[in-house]
VMD Tcl script that draws the C-alpha trace (Angstrom):
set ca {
  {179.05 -116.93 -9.94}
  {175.70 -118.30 -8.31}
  {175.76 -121.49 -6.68}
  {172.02 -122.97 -6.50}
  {171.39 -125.82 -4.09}
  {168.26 -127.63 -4.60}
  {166.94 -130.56 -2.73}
  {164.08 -133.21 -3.67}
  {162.83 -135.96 -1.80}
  {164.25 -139.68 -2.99}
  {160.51 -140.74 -3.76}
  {160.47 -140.10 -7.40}
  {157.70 -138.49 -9.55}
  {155.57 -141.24 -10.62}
  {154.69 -144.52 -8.75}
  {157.46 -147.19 -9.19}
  {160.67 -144.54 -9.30}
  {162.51 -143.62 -6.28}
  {164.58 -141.30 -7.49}
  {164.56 -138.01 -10.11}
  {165.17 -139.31 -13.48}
  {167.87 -137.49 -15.36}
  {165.57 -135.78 -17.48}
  {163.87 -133.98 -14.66}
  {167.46 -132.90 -13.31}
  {168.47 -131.55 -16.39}
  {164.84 -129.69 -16.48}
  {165.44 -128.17 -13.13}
  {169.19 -127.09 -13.49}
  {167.97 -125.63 -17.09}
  {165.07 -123.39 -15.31}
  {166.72 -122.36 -12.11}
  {169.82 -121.18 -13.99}
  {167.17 -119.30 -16.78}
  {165.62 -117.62 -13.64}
  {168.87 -116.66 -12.18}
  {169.68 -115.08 -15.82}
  {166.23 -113.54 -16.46}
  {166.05 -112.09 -13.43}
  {170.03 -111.59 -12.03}
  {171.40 -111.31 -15.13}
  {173.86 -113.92 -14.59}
  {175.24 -116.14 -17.66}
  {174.17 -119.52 -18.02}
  {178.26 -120.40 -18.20}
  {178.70 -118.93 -14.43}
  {175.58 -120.86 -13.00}
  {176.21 -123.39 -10.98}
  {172.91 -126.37 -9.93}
  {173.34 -128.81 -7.49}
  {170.66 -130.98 -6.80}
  {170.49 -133.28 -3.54}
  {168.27 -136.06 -3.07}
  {167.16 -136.56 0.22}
  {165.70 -140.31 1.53}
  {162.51 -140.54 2.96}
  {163.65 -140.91 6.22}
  {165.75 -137.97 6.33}
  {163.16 -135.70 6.32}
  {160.02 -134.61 8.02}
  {157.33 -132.02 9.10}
  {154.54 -131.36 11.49}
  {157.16 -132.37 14.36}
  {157.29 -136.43 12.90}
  {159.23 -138.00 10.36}
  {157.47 -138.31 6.66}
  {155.94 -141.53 6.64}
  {154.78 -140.79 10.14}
  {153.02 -137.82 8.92}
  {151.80 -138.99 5.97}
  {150.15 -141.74 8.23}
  {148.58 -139.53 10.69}
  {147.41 -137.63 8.11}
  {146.04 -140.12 6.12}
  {144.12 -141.57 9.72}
  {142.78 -138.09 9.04}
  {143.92 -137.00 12.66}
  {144.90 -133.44 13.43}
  {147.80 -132.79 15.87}
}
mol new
graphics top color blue
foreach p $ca { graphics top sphere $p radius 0.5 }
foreach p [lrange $ca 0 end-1] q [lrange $ca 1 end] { graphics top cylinder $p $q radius 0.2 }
display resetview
């Protein structure tokens, strides 16, 4: 029985949503468990997708949080 964690940022996928609508969960728990069966062999029925959201400020890379980042970036400054 797989268990399949996936996370996505809280931003949403299109300007004005800040979160994953429903139909975009139900996309990505209907292709991960269709990879885990093409590829595992694993029914559908034992699959198991949970999906996380994570808030912007939970999150980061490049040794700064998100919006941080994205800022520096933006500035177009390097470390």
């Amino acid at each position: 029985m797989p268990i399949v964690t996936v996370q996505v940022t809280r931003e949403g996928s299109a300007p004005g949503r800040n979160s994953v609508t429903a139909e975009e969960k139900a996309a990505i728990i209907k292709g991960v468990s269709e990879v885990l069966l093409n590829v595992l062999n694993k029914p559908l029925e034992s699959t198991y997708v949970v999906i996380e959201e994570v808030d912007l400020d939970n999150w980061g890379w490049g040794g700064l949080p998100t919006v941080q980042y994205r800022q520096k970036r933006a500035a177009g400054t390097k470390s």
